[in-house]
C-alpha positions as CSV (number, residue, x, y, z in Angstrom):
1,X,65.5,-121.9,-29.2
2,X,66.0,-124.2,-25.9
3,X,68.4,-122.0,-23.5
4,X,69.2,-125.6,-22.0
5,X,71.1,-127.9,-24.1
6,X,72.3,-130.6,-21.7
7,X,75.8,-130.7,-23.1
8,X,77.1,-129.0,-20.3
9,X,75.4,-131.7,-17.6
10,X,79.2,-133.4,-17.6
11,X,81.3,-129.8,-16.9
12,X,82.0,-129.1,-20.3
13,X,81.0,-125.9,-22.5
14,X,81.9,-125.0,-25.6
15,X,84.1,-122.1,-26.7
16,X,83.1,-120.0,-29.9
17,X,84.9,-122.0,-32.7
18,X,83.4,-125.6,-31.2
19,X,86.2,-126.4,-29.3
20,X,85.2,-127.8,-26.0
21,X,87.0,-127.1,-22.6
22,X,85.8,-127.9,-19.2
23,X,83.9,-125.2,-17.2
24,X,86.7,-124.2,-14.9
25,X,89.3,-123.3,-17.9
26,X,90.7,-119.8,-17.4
27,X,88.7,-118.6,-20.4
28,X,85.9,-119.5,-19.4
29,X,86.4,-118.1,-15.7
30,X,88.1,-114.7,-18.1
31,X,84.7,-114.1,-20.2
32,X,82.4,-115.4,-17.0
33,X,84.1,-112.5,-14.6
34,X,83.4,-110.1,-17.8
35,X,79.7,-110.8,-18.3
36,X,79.4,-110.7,-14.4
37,X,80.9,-106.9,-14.7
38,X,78.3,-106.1,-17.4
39,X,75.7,-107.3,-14.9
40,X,76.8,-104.7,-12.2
41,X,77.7,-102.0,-15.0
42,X,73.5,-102.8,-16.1
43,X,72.8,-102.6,-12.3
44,X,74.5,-99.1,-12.0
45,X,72.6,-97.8,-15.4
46,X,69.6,-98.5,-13.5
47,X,70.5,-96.2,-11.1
48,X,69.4,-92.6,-10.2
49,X,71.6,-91.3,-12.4
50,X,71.8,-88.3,-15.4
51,X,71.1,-89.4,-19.3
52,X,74.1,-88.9,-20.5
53,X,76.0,-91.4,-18.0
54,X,73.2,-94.1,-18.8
55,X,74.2,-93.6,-22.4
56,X,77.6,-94.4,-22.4
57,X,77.1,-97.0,-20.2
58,X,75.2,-98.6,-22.3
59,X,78.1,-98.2,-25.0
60,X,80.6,-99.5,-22.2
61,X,77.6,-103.0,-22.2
62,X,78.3,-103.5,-25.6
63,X,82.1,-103.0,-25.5
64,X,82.1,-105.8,-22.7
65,X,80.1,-108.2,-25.0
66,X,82.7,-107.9,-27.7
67,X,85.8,-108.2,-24.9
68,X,83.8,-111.5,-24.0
69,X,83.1,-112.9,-27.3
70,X,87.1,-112.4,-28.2
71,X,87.7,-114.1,-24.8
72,X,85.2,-116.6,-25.4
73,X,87.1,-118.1,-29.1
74,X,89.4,-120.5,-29.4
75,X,92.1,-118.7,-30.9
76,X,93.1,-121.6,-33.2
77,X,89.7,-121.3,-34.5
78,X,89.6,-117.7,-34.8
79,X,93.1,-117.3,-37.1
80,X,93.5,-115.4,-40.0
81,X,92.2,-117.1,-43.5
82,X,93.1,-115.6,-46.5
83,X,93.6,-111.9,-44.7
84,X,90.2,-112.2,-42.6
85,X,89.3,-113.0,-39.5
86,X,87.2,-116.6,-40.0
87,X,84.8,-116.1,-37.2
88,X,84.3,-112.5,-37.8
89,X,84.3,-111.6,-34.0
90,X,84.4,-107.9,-33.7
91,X,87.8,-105.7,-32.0
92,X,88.3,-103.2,-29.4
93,X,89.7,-100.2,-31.0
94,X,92.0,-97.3,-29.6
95,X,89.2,-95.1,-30.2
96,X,87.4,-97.5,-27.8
97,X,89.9,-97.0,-24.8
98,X,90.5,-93.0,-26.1
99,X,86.8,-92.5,-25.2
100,X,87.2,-94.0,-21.7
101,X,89.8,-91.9,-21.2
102,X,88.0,-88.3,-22.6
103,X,85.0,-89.3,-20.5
104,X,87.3,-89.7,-17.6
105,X,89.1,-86.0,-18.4
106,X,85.7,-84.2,-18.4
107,X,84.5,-86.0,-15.0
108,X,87.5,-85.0,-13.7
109,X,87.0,-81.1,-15.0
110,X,84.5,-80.9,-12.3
111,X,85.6,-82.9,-9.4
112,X,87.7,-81.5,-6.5
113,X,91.8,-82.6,-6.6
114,X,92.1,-86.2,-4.9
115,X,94.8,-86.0,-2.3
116,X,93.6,-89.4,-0.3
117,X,92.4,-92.7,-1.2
118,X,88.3,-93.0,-0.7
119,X,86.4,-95.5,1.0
120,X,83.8,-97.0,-1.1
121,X,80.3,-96.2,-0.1
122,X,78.5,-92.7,0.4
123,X,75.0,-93.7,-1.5
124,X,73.5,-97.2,-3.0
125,X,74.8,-95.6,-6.8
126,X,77.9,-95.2,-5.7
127,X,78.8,-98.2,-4.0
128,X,77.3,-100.1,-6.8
129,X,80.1,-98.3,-9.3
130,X,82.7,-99.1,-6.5
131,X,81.2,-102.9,-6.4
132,X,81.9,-102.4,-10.6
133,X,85.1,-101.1,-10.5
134,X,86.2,-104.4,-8.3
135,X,84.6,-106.4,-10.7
136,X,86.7,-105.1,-13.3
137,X,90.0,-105.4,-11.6
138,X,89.2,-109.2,-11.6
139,X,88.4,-109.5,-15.2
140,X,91.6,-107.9,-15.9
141,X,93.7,-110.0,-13.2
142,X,92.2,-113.5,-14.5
143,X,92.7,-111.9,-18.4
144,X,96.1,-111.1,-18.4
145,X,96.6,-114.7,-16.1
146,X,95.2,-116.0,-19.6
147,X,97.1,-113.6,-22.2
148,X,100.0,-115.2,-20.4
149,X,98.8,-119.0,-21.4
150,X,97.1,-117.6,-25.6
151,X,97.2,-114.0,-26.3
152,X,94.8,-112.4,-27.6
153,X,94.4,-108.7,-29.0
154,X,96.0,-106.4,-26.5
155,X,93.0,-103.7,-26.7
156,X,90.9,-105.9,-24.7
157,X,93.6,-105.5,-21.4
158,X,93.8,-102.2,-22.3
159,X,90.0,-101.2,-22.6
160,X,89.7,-103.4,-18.9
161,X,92.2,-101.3,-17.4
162,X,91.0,-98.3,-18.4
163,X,87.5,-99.5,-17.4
164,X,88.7,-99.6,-14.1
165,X,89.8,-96.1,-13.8
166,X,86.3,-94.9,-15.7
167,X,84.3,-96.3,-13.0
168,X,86.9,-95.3,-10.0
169,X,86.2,-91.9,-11.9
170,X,82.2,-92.1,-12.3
171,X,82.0,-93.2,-8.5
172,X,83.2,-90.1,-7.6
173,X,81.2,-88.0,-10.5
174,X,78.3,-90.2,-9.1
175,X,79.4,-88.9,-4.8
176,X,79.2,-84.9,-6.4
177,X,75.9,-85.4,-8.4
178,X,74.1,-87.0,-5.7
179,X,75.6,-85.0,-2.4
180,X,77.1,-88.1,-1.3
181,X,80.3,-87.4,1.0
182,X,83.5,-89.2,-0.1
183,X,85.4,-90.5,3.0
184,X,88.9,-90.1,2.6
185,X,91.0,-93.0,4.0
186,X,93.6,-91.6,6.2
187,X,95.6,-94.5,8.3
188,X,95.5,-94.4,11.8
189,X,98.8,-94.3,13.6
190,X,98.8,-97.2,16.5
């Protein structure tokens, strides 16, 4: 298999289904800022960091490839046929977002009360997870722009969301496992 297919040469790609758009079409900028986060979310899994982190990042990988194959199909392609989905692309479920969130609960068993914002930073880990967590925020932004324009199942704005506040979450897991100090921000009066 040739990765390069010259079809693109003209700005032009085409969306699961066939149906082609140019390169600069919101869903292709939507699943493009999504496969950018699972770059950085592989980045911080290379990290320094305990097994059991590693491991559900890797789950959180795979959930992002399914959020960008949904993004990535022409929803008129994609329609329901006979009670089934005709391109078989895979879902988000609640029980997709519920682990985000119980992974999120037992972090925060064990971190001190946040009464200030933090700056990013502390140790490379960290700031990678904070470089992540950005990341995610603009898959989310340009996602809903697009749910706006086609919706598409509402468990993938959900799960991004929730991604968000997982890796806000982890950064400061990741400051307390590896004796990095979290700055609080706290505004300076003129």
């Amino acid at each position: 298999m040739k990765i390069y297919t010259k079809t693109g040469d003209k700005g032009k790609t085409s969306l699961f289904g066939g149906t082609r758009v140019p390169k600069h079409h919101i869903r292709i900028e939507s699943y493009g800022t999504v496969d950018e986060l699972n770059s950085h979310i592989g980045l911080l899994k290379d990290q320094p960091i305990d097994n059991k982190t590693k491991e559900f990042l890797i789950k959180i990988q795979d959930r992002l490839f399914t959020i960008g194959a949904i993004l990535a199909t022409d929803p008129q392609k994609a329609q329901l046929k006979n009670g089934k989905d005709r391109l078989n692309i895979p879902k988000i479920s609640s029980m997709d977002i519920q682990d985000l969130e119980k992974a999120m609960d037992e972090m925060n068993e064990i971190l001190p009360e946040m009464t200030h914002f933090i700056l990013p930073g502390g140790n490379q880990s960290v700031s990678f997870c904070h470089i992540a967590r950005c990341v995610c925020r603009r898959a989310e932004r340009i996602s809903t722009a697009l749910y706006d324009i086609e919706a598409f199942d509402d468990e993938v704005l959900m799960y991004l969301n929730r991604l968000s506040d997982y890796l806000f979450v982890l950064a400061r897991k990741l400051s307390k496992d590896l004796a990095a100090e979290e700055i609080e921000w706290i505004p300076k009066k003129s």
